[in-house]
N, C-alpha and C positions, 0 to 999 in steps of 0.2 A: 587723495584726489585722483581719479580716475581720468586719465589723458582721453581725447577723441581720437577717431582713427585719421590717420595723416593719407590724404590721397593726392593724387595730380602730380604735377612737377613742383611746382611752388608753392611754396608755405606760405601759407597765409597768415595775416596777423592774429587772428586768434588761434590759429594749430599752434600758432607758435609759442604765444603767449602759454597755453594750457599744456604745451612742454616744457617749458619753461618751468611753467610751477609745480608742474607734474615732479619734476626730475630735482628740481629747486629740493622738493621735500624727500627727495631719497628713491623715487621709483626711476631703477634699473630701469626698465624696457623704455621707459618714457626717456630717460638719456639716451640708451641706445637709437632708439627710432630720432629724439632731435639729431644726435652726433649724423644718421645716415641722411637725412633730410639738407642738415646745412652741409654738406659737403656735396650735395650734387648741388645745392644754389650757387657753394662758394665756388665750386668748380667751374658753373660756366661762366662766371663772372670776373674769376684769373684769368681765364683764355683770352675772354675779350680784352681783359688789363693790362695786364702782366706784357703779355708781348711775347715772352720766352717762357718754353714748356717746363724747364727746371724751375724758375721761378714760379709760375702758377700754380706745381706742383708746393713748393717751399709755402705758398702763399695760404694756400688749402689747409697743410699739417699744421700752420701757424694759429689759421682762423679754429681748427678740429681745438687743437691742447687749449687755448684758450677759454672755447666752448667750457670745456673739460672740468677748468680747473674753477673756474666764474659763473658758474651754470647756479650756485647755491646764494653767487651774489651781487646777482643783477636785478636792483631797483624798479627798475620799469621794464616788467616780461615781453609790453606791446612794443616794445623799442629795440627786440634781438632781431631784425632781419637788418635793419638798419646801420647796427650795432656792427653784425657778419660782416656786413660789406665794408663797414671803416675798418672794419680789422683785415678783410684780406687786401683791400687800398692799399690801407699802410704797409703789408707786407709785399706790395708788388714793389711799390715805392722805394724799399729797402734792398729789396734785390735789383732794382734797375740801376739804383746809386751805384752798386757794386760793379754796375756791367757798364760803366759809363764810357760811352762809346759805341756801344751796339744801337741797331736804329729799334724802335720800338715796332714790333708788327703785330697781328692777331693770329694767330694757330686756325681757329677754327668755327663755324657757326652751325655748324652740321649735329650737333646735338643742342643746341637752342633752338636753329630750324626742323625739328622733324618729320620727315616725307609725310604728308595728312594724305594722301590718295592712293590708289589700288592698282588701276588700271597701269598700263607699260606708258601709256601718252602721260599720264599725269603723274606717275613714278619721275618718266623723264621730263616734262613742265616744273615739278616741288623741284628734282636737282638742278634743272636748271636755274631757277629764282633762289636757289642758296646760293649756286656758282655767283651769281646777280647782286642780290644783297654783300653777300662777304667781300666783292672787289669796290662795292659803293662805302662800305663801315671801314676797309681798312684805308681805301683815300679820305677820310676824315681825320682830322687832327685826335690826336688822341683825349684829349678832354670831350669833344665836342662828342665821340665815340661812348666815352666813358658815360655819358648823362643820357645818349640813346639808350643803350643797354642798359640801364638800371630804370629810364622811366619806360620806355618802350616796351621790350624785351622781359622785364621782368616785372611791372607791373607798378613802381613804388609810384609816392607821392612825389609832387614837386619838394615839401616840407622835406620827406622823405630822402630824396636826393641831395638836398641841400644839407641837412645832416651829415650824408655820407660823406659828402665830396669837400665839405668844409668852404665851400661858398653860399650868399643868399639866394632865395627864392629867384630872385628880381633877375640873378646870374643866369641859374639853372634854368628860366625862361626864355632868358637872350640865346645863351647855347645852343637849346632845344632848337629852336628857330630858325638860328644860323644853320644847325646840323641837318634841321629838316632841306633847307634851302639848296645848301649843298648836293644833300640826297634825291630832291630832284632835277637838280642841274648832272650830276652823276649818272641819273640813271634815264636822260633825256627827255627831262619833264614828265615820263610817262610811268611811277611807281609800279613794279613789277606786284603789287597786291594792293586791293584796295583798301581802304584805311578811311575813316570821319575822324582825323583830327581837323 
């Protein structure tokens, strides 16, 4: 089975799935290309979790070996991006037990946000609206943070989410909500981009 070419930031659920199977059945480059792919998903998705950069780090190598080792026996291929995210969770989860005490913060939004313009004024506009967003996502509880970034940021389903995060839909709605609500109270009613949700 011949994999498609994996392009953009995010893996989509059928790249993913047709990595999966790809790799499921022995082709090398299809493991190599999934392994590079979820590691820059799972990566931005520690930063925003995790809180701490050796953790997120810990949280990534966690979600890669696992990849690794489970890649030949995973049931439902449509269900690995999903899948990524419960596992580097849980690995944040497990490093933050460890550090209990420390306050949870974010590292960084700066390779989730990527500067989109050219010019020196909108160079300095895109850094300004990362400076913007990252002080408005790290004043957010960290749950409520957690369910932006995965349905926001990275595209999943509510079901989607709800999988990850091991709460219901009905939750991962309330959150969203609340997170939004905060986020315009945060950033003074007036979201630094615009958005039709």
């Amino acid at each position: 089975m011949k994999s498609k070419k994996v392009t953009g930031r995010a893996l989509s659920h059928e790249q993913c799935a047709d990595l999966v199977r790809s790799a499921a059945s022995g082709d090398a480059a299809s493991l190599e290309r999934l392994l590079k792919r979820a590691q820059e998903v799972a990566g931005r998705f520690s930063r925003s979790v995790c809180g701490h950069a050796g953790d997120a780090e810990d949280a990534v190598q966690e979600a890669l070996i696992r990849t690794y080792r489970n890649v030949g026996r995973i049931r439902d291929p449509e269900a690995f991006r999903p899948w990524l995210y419960r596992t580097v969770r849980n690995a944040c989860l497990v490093g933050r037990r460890k550090r209990s005490g420390e306050p949870a913060r974010i590292s960084t939004l700066d390779d989730t946000l990527p500067g989109f313009s050219r010019t020196p004024e909108q160079l300095a506009d895109a850094a300004a609206l990362r400076r913007q967003l990252r002080r408005a996502l790290r004043a957010l509880p960290g749950p409520y943070r957690e369910v932006v970034f995965l349905r926001e940021l990275e595209g999943l389903s509510t079901q989607e989410v709800a999988r990850v995060t091991g709460i219901s839909e009905d939750n991962v709605k309330t959150r969203l909500r609340r997170a939004r609500g905060q986020l315009r109270q945060i950033l003074g009613g007036n979201p630094p981009h615009p958005s039709a949700h």
